[in-house]
DSSP file (Angstrom, degrees, kcal/mol; ACC not computed):
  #  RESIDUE AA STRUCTURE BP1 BP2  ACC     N-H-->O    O-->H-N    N-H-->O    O-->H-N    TCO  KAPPA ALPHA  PHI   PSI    X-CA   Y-CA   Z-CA
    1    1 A X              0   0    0      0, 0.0     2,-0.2     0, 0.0     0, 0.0   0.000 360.0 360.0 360.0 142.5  137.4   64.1   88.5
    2    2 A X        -     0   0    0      1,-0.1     2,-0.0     0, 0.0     3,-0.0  -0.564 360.0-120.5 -85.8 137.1  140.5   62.3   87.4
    3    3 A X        -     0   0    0     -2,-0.2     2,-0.4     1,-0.1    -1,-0.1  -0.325  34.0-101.3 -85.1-166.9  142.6   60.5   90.3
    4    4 A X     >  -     0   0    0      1,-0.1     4,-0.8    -2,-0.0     5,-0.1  -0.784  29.1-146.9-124.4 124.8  146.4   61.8   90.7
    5    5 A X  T  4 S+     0   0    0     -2,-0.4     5,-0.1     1,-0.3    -1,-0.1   0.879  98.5  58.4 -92.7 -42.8  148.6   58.8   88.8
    6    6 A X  T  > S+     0   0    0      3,-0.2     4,-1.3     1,-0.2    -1,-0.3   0.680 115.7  29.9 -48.5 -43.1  151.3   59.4   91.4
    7    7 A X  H  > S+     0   0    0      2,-0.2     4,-1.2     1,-0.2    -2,-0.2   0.559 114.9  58.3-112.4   2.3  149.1   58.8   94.5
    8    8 A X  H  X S+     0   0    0     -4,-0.8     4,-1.5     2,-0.1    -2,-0.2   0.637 108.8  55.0 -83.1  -1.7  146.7   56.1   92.7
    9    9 A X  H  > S+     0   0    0      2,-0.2     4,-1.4     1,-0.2    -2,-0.2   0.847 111.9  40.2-109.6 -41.2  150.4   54.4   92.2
   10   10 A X  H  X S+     0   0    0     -4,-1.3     4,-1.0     1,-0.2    -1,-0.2   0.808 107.4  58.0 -63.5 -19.3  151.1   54.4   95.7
   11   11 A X  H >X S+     0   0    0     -4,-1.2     4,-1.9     2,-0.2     3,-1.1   0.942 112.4  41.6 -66.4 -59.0  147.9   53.6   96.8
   12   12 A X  H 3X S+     0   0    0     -4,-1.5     4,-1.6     1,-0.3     3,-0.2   0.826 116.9  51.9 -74.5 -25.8  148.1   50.1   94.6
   13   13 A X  H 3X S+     0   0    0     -4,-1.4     4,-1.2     2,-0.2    -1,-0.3   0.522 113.1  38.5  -1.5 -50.0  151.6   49.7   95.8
   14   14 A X  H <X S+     0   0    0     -3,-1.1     4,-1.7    -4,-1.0     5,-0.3   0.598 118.4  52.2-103.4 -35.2  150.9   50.1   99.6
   15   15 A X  H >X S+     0   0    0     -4,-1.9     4,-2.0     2,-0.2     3,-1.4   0.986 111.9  46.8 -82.5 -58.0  147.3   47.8   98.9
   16   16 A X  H 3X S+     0   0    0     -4,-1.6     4,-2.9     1,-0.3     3,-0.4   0.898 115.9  48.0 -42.0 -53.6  149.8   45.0   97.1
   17   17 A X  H 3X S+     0   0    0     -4,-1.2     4,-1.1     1,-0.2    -1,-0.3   0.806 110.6  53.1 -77.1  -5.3  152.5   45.3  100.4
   18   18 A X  H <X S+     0   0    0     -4,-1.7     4,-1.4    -3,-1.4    -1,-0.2   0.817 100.7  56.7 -87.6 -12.2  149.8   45.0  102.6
   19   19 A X  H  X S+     0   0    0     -4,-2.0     4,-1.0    -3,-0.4     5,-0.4   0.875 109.8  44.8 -79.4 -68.5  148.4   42.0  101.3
   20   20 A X  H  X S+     0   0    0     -4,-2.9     4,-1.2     2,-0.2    -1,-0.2   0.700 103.4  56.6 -76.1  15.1  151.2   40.2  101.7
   21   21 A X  H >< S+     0   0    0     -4,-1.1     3,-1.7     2,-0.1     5,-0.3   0.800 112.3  47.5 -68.7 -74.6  152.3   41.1  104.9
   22   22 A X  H 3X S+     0   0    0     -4,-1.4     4,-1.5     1,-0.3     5,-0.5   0.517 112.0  51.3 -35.9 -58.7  148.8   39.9  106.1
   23   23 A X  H >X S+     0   0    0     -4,-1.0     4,-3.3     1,-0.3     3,-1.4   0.907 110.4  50.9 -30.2 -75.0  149.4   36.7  104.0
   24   24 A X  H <X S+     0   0    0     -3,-1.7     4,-4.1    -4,-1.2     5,-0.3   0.956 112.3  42.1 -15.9 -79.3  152.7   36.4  105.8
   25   25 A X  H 34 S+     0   0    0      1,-0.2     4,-0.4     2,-0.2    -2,-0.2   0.497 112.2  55.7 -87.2  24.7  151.5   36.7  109.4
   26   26 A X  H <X S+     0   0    0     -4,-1.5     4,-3.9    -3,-1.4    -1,-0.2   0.706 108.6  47.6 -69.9 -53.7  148.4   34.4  108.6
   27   27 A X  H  X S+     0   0    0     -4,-3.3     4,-1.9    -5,-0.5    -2,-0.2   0.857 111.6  48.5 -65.5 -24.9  150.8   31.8  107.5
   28   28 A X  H  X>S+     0   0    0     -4,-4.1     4,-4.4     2,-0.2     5,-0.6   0.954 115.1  52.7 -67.6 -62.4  153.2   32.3  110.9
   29   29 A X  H >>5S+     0   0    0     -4,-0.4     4,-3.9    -5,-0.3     3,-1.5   0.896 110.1  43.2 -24.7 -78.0  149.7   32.0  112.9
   30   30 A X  H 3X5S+     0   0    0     -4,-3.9     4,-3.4     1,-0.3    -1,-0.3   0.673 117.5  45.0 -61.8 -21.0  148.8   29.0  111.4
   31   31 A X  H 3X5S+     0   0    0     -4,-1.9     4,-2.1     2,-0.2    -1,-0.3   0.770 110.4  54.5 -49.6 -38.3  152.3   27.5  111.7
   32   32 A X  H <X5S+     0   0    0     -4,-4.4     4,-2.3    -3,-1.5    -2,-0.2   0.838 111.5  47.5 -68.0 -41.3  152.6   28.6  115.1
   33   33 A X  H  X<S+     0   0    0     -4,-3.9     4,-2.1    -5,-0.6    -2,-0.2   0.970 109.8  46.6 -81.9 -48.7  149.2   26.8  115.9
   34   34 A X  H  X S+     0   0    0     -4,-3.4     4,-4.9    -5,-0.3     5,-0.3   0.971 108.1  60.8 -55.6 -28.7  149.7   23.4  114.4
   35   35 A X  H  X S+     0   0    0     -4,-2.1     4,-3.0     1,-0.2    -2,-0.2   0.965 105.8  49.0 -64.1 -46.2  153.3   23.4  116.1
   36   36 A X  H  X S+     0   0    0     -4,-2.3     4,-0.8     1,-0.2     3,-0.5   0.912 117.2  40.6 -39.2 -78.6  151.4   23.6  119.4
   37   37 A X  H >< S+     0   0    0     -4,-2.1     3,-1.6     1,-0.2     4,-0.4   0.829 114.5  46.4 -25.8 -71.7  149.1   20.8  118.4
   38   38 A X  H >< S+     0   0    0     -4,-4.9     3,-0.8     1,-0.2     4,-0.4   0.804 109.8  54.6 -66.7 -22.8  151.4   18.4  116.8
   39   39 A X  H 3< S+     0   0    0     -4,-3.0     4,-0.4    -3,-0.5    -1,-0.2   0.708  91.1  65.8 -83.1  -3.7  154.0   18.6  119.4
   40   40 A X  T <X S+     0   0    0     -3,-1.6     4,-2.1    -4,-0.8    -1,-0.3   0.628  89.3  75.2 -67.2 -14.6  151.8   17.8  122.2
   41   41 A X  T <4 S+     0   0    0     -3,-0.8     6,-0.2    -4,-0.4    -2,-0.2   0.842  87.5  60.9 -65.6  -7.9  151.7   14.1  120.0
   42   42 A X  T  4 S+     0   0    0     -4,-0.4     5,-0.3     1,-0.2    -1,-0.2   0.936 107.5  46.4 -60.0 -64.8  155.3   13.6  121.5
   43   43 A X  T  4 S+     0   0    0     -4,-0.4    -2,-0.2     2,-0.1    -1,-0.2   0.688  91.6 109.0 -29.2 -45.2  153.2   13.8  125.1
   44   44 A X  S >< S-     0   0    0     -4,-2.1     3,-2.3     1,-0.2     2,-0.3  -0.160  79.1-114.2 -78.2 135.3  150.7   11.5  124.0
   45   45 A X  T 3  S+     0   0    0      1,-0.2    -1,-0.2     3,-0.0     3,-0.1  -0.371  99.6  10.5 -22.1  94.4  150.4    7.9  125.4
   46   46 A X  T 3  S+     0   0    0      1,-0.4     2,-0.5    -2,-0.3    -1,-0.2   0.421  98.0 102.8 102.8  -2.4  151.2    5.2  122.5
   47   47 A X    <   +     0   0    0     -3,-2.3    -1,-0.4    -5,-0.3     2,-0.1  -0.983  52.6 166.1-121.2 140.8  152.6    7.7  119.8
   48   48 A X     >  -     0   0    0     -2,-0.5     4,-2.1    -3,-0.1    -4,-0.1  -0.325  53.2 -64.8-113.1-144.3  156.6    7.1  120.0
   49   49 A X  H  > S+     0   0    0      1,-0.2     4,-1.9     2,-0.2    -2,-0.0   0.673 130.4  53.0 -72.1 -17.2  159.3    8.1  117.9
   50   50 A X  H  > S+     0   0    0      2,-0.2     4,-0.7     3,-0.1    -1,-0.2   0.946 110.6  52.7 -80.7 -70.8  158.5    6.0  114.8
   51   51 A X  H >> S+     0   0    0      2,-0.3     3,-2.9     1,-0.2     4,-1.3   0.936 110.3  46.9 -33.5 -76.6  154.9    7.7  114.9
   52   52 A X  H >< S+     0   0    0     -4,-2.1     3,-0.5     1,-0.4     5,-0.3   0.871 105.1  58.5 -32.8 -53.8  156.3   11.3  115.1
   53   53 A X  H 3< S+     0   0    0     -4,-1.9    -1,-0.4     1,-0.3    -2,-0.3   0.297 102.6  54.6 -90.3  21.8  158.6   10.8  112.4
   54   54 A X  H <X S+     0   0    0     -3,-2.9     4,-1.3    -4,-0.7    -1,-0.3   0.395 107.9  52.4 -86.3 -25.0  155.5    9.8  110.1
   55   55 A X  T << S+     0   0    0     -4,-1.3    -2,-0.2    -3,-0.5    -3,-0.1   0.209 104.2  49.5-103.5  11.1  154.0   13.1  110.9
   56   56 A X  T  4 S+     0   0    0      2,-0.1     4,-0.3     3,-0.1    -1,-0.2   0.170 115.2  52.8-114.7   2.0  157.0   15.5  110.0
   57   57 A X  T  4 S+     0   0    0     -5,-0.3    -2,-0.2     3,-0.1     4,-0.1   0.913 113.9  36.0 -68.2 -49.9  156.9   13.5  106.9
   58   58 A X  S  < S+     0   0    0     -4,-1.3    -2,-0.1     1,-0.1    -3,-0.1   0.567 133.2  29.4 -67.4 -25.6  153.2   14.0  106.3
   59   59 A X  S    S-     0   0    0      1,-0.0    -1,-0.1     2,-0.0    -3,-0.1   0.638 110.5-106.5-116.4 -50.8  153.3   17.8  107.6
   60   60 A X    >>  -     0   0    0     -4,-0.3     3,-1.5     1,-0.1     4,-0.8  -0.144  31.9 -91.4 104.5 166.0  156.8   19.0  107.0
   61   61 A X  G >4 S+     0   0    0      1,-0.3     3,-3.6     2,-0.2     2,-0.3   0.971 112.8  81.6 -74.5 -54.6  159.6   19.5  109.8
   62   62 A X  G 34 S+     0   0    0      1,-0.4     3,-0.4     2,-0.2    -1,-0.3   0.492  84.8  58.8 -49.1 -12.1  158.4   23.3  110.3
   63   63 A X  G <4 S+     0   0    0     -3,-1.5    -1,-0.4    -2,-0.3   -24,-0.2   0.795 101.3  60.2 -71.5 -29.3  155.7   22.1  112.4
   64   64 A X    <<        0   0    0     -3,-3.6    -1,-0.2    -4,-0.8    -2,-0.2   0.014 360.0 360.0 -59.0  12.4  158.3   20.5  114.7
   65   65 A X              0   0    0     -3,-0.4    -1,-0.2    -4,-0.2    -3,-0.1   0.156 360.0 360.0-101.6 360.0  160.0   23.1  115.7
């Protein structure tokens, strides 16, 4: 049976926007989880400011946030 060009076009349409939301809120996750990490290094004993600001270089400032 032949599919229906009209709902086979929404279908790839719907498959395309779903991928990249997920893509999206993978990439938020994982932002969201290094920020946690790297900004406990302020906390940490022996890494100052100098330190930090080698690791938004290396990382990029959106982990600092």
């Amino acid at each position: 049976m032949a599919k229906n060009p009209v709902i086979q076009q929404a279908y790839e349409r719907g498959k395309r926007e779903g991928i990249e939301i997920g893509m999206q809120m993978g990439i938020s996750k994982a932002i969201g989880f290094m920020q946690a990490r790297l900004n406990k290094l302020a906390e940490t004993p022996g890494i100052g400011p100098k330190t930090i600001e080698k690791f938004k270089e290396a990382f990029g400032e959106e982990y600092f946030k």
